[in-house]
Backbone as JSON, one array per atom type, in Angstrom:
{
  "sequence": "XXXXXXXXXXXXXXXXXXXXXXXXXXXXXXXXXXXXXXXXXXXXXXXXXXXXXXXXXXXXXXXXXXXXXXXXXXXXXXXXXXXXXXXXXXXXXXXXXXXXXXXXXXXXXXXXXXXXXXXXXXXXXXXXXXXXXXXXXXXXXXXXXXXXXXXXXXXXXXXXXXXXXXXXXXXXXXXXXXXXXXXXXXXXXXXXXXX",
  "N": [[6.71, 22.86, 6.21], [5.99, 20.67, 7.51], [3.29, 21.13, 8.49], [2.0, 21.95, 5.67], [1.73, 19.35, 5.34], [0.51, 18.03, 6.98], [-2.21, 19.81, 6.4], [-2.36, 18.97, 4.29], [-3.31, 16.24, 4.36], [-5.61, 16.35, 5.76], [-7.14, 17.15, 4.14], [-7.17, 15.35, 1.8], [-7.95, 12.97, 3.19], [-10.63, 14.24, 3.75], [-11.92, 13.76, 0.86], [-11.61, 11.22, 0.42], [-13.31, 10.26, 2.16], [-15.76, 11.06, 1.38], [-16.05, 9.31, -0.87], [-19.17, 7.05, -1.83], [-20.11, 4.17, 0.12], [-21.3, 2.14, -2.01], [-19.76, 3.57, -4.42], [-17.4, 2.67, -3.24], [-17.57, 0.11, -3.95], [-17.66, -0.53, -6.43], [-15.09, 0.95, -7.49], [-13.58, -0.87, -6.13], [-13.4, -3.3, -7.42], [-12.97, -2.37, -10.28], [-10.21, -1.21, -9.52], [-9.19, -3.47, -9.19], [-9.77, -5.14, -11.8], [-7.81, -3.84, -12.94], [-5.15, -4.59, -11.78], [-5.24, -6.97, -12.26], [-4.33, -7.62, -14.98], [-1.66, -6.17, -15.3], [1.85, -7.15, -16.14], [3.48, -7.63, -13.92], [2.16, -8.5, -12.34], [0.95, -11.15, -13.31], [3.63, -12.67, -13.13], [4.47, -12.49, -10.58], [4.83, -13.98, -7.32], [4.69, -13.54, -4.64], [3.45, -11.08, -2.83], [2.88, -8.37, -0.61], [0.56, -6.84, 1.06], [-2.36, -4.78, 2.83], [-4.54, -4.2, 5.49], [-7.66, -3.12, 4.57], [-8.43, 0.53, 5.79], [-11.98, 1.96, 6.67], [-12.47, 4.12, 4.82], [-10.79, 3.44, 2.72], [-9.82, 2.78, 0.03], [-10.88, -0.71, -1.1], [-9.41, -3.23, -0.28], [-9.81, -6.07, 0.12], [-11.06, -7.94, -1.9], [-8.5, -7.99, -3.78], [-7.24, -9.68, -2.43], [-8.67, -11.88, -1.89], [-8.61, -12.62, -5.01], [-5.66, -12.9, -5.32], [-5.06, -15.13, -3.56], [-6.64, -16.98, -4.6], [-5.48, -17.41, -6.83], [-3.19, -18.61, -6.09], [-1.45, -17.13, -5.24], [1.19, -15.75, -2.92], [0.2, -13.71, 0.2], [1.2, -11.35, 2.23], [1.21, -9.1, 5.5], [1.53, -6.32, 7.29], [3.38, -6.32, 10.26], [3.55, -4.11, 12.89], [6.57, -3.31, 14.45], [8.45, -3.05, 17.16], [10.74, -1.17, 16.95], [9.17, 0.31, 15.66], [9.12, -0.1, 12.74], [8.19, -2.09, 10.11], [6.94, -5.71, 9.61], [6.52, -8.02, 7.65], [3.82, -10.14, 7.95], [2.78, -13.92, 7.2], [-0.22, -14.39, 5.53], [-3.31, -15.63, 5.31], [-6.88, -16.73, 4.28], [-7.18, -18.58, 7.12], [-5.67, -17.22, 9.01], [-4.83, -16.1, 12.23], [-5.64, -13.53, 13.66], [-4.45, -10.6, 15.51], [-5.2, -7.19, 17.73], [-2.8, -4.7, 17.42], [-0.67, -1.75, 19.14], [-2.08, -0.04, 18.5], [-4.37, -0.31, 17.97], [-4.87, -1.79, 15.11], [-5.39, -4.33, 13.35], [-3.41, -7.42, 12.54], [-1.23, -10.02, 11.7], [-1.0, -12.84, 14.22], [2.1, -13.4, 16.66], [2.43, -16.63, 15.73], [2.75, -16.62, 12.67], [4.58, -17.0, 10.01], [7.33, -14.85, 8.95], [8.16, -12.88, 5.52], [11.32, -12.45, 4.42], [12.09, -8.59, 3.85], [13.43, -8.49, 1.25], [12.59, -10.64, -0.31], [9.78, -10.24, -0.83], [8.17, -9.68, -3.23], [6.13, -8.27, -4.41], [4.78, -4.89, -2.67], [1.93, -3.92, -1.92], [0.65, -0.76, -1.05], [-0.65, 1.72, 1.24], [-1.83, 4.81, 1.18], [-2.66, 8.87, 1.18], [-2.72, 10.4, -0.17], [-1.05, 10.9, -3.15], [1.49, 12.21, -6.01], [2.54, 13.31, -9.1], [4.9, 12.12, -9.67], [5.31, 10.01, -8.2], [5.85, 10.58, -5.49], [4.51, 9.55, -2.19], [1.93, 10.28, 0.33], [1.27, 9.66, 3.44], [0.29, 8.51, 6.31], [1.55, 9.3, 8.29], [3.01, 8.86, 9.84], [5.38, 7.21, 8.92], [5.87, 4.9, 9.14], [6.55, 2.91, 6.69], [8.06, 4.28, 5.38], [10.11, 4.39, 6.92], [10.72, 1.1, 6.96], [11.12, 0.81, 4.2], [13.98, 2.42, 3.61], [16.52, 1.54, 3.31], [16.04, 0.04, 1.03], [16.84, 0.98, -2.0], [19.33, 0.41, -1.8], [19.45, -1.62, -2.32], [20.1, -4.8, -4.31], [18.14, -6.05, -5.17], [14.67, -5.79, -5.56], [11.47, -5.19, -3.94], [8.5, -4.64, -6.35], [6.81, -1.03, -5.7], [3.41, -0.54, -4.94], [0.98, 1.96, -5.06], [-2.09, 2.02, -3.74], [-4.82, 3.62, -4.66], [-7.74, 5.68, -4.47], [-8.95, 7.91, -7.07], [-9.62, 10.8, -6.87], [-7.56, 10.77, -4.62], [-5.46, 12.29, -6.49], [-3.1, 14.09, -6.7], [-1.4, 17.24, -8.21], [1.16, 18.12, -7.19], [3.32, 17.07, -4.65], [4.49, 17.85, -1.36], [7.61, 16.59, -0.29], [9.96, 15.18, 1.78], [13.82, 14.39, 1.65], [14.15, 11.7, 2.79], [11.43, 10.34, 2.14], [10.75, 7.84, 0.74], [10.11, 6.98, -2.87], [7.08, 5.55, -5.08], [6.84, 3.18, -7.4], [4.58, 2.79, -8.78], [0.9, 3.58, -8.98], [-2.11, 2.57, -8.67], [-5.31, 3.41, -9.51], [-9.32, 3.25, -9.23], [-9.4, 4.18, -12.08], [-6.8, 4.43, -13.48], [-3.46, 3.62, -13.98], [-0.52, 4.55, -12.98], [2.62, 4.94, -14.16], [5.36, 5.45, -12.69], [8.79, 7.26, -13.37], [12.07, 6.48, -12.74], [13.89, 8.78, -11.84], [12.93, 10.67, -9.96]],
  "CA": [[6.28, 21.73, 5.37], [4.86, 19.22, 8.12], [1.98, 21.91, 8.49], [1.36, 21.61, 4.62], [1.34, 17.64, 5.09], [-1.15, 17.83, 8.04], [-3.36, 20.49, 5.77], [-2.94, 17.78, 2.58], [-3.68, 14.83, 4.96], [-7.07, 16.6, 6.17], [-7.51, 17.68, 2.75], [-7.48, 14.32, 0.96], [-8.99, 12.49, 3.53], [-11.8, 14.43, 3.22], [-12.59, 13.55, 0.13], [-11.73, 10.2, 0.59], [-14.29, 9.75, 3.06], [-17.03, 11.38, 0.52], [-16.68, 8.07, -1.53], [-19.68, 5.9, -1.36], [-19.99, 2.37, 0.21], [-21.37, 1.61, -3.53], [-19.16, 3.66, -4.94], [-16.16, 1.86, -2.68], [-17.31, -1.82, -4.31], [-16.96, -0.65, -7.59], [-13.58, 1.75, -7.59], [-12.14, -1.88, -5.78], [-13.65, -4.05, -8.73], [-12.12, -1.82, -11.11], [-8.59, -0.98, -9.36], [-8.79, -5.26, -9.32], [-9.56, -5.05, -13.06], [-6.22, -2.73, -13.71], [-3.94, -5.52, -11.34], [-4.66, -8.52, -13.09], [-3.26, -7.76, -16.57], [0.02, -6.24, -14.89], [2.76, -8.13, -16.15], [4.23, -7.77, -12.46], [1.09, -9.19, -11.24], [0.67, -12.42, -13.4], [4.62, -13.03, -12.95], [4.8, -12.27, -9.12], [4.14, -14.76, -5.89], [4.49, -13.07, -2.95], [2.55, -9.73, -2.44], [2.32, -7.61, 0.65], [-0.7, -5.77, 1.66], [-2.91, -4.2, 4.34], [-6.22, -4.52, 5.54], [-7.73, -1.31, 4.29], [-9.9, 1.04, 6.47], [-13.72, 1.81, 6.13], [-12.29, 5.45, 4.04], [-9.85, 3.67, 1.71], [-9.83, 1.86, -1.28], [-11.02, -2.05, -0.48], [-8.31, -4.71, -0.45], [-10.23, -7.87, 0.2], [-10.81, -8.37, -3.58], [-7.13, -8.21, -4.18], [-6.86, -10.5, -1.24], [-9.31, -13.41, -2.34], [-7.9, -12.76, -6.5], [-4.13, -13.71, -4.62], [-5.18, -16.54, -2.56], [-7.36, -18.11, -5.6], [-4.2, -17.39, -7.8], [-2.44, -19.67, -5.47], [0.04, -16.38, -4.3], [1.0, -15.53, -0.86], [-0.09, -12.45, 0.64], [1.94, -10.9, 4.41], [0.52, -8.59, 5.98], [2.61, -5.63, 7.66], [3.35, -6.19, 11.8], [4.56, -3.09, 13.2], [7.6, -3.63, 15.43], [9.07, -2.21, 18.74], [11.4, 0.28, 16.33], [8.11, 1.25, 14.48], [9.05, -0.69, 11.23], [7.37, -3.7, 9.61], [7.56, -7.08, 9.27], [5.65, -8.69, 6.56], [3.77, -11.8, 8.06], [1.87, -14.7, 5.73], [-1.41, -14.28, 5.76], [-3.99, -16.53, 4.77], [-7.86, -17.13, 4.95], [-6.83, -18.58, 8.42], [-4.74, -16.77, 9.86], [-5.4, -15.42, 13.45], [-5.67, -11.65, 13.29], [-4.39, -9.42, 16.59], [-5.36, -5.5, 17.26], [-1.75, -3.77, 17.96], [-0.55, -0.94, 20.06], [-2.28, 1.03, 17.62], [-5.62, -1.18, 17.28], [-4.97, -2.45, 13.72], [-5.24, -5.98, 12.96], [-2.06, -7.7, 12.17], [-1.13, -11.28, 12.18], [-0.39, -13.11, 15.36], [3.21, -14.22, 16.37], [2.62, -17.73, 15.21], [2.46, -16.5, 11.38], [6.01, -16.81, 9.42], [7.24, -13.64, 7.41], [8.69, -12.8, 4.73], [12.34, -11.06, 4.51], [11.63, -7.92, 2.23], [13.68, -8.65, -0.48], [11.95, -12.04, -0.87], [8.7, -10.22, -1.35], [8.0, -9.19, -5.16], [5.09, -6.35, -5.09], [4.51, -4.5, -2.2], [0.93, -2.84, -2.23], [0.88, 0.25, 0.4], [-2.27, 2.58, 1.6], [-1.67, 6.69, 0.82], [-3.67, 9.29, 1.66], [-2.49, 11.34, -1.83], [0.43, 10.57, -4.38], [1.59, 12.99, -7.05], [2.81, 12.96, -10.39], [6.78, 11.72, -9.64], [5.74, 8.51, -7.39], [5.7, 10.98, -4.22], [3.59, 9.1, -1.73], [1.81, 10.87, 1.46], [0.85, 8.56, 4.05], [-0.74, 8.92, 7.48], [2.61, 10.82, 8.95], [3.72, 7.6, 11.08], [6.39, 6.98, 8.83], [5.97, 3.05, 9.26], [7.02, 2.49, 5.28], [9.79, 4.83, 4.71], [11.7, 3.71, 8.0], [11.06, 0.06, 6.58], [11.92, 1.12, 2.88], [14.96, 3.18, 3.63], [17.08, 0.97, 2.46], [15.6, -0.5, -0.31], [17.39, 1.27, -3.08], [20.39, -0.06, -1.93], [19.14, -3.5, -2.48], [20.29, -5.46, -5.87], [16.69, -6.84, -5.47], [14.17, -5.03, -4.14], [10.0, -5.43, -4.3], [7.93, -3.06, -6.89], [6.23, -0.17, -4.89], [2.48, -0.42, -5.6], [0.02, 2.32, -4.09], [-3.61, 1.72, -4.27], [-5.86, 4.9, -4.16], [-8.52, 6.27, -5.13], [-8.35, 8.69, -8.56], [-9.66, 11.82, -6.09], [-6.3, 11.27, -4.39], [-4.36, 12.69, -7.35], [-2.52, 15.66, -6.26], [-0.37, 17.3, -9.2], [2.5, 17.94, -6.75], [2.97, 16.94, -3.0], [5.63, 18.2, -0.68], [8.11, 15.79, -0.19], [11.23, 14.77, 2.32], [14.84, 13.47, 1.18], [13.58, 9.96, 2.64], [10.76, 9.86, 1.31], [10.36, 6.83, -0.77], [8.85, 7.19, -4.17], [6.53, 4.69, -5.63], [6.74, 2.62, -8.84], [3.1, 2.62, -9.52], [-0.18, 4.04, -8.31], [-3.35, 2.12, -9.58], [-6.94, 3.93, -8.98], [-9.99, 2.58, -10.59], [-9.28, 5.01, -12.82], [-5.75, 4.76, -14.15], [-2.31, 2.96, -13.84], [0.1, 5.43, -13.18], [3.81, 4.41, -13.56], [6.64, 6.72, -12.43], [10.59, 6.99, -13.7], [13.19, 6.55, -11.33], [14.81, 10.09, -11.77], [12.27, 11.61, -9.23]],
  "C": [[5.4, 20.76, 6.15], [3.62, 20.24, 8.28], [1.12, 21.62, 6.88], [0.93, 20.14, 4.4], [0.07, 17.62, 5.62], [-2.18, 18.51, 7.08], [-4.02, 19.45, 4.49], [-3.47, 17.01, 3.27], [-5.29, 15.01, 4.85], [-7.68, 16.2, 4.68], [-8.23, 16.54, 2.24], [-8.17, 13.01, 1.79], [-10.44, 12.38, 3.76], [-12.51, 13.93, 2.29], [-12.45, 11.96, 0.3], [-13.1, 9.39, 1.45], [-15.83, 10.45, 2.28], [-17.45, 10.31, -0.01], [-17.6, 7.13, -0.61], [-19.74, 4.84, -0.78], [-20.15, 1.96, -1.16], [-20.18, 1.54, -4.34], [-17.41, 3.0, -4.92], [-16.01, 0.59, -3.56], [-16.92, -1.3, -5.46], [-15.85, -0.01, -7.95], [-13.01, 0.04, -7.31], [-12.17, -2.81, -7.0], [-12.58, -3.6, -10.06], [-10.81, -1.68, -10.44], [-8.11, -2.83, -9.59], [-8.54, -5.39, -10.82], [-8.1, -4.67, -13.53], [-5.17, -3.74, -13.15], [-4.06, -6.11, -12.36], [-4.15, -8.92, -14.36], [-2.04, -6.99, -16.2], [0.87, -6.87, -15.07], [3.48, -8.71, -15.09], [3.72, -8.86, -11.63], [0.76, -10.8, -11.36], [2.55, -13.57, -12.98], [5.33, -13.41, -11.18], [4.1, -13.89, -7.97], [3.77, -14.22, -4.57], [4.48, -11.41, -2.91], [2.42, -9.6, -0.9], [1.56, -6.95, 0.21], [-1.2, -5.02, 2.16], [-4.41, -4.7, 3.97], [-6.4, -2.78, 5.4], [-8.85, -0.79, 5.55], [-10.68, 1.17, 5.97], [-13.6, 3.17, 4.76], [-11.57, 4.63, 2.87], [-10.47, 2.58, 1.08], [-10.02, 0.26, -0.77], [-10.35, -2.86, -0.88], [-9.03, -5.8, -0.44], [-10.79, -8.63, -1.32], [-9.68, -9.25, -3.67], [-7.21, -9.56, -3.38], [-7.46, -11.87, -1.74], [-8.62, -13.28, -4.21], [-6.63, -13.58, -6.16], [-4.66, -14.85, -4.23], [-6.09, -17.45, -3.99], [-6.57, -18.31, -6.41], [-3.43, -18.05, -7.26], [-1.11, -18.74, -5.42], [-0.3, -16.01, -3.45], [0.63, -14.14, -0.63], [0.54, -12.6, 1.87], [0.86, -9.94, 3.9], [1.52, -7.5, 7.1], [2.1, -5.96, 9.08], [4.09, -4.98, 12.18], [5.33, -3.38, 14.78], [8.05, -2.79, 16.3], [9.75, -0.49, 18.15], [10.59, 0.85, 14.92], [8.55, 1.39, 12.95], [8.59, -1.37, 10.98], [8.18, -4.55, 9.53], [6.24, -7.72, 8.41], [5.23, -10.16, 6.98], [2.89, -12.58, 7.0], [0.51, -14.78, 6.73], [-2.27, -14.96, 4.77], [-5.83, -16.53, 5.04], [-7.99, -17.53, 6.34], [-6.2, -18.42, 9.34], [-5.34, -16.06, 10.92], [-4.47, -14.08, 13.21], [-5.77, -11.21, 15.29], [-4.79, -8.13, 16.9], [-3.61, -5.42, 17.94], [-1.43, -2.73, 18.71], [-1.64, 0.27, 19.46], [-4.12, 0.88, 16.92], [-5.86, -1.36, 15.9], [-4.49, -3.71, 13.9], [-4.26, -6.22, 12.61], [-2.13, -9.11, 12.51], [-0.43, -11.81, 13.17], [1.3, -13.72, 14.9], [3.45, -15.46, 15.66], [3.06, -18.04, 13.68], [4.0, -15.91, 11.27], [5.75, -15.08, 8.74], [8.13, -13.58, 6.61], [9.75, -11.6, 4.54], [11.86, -10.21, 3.62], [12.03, -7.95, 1.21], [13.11, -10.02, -1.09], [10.53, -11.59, -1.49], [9.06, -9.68, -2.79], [7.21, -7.84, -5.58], [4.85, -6.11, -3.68], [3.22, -3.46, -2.27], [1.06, -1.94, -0.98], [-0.35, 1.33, -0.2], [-1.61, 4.44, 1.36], [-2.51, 7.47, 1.55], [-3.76, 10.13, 0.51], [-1.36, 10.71, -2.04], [-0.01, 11.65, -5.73], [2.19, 12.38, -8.55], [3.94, 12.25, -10.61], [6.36, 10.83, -8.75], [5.52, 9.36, -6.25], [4.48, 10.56, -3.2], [3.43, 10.22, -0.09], [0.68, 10.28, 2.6], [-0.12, 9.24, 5.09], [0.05, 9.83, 8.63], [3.16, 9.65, 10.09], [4.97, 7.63, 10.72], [6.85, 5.6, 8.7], [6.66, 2.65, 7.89], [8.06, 2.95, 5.01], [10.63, 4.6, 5.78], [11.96, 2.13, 7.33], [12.06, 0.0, 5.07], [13.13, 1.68, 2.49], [15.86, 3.05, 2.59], [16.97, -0.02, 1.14], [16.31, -0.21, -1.4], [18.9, 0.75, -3.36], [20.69, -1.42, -1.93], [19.85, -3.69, -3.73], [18.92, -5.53, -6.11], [15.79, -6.27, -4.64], [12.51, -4.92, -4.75], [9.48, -4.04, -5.46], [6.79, -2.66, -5.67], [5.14, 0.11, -5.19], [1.65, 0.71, -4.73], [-1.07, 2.23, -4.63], [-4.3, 3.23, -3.48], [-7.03, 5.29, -5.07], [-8.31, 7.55, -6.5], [-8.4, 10.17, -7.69], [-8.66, 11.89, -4.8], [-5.07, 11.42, -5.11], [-3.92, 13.76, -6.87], [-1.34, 15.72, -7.53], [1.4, 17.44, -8.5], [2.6, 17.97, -5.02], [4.78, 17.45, -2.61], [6.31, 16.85, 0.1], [9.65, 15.87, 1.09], [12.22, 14.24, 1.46], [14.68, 12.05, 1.65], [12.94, 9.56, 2.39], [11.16, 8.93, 0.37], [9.2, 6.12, -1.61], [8.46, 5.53, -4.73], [7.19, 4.29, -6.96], [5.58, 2.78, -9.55], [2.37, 3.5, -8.36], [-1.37, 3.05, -9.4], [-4.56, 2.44, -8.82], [-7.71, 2.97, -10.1], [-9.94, 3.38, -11.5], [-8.16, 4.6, -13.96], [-4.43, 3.85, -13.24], [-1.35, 4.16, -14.37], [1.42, 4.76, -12.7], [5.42, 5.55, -13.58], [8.44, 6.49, -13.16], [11.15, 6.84, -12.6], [14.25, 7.54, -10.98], [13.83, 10.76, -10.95], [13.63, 11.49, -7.87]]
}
């Protein structure tokens, strides 16, 4: 199975990296379009994020829509036991590279416990038809998410992707944890909770 991940990873990053710069502004325009009538989205305050790479879907939309909406955005820090911590992130927040050279917000920047946040957006590389998300193979989200289900209260699971990372069925782990949503500029795809 981790051989079929690595083959999907290539796979769908490939195409990922076909999309335009053009075609990048307007997929993010539109996946922005599909948030902001979300009932989740006009009800919610505090959203996690990422800064997206130059291949994926463009966050900084989302990012200025939140901050003009007067909600908070974190920003994931990855920690010593290679889990997150959700810091607040703002127009001025001082930005670090990590062990890993991704930006992240410096120590100085509060965070937010995870059950305090409300929507969690998270980066893919494919997602299938049952919520099954397939990341970059770090693992950074499902060690943080583990326990999530055994929350009372626990954030909705948003992934943002492109529509050419639909896969009808991805190979999955027992820790894997499945999404609530997927929104491409395409489509708002929302999963059951019997996967």
């Amino acid at each position: 199975m981790l051989n079929d991940k690595k083959n999907l990873r290539q796979h769908f990053r490939a195409k990922r990296r076909r999309v335009t710069a053009e075609e990048r502004v307007r997929a993010s325009q539109l996946l922005l379009n599909h948030i902001r009538v979300q009932p989740w989205y006009l009800h919610s305050h505090r959203f996690a994020l990422y800064l997206a790479m130059i291949e994926e879907i463009d966050t900084q939309p989302l990012m200025e829509c939140l901050w003009s909406a007067q909600k908070k955005c974190y920003l994931p820090k990855i920690t010593a036991e290679d889990t997150l911590l959700f810091s607040a992130y703002t127009p001025h927040t001082a930005l670090i590279s990590n062990r890993f050279n991704i930006l992240e917000p410096d120590a100085d920047a509060p965070f937010c416990p995870l059950p305090d946040l409300e929507v969690i957006f998270m980066p893919l590389v494919a997602f299938d038809n049952k919520g099954h998300r397939l990341g970059m193979g770090a693992g950074f989200y499902d060690k943080t998410l583990a326990n999530l289900s055994k929350q009372e209260k626990r954030p909705l699971l948003i992934g943002l992707a492109y529509e050419c990372q639909y896969s009808d069925r991805l190979p999955h782990d027992e820790w894997d944890v499945c999404l609530d949503s997927v929104i491409t500029e395409q489509n708002v795809y929302t999963f059951l909770k019997s996967n």
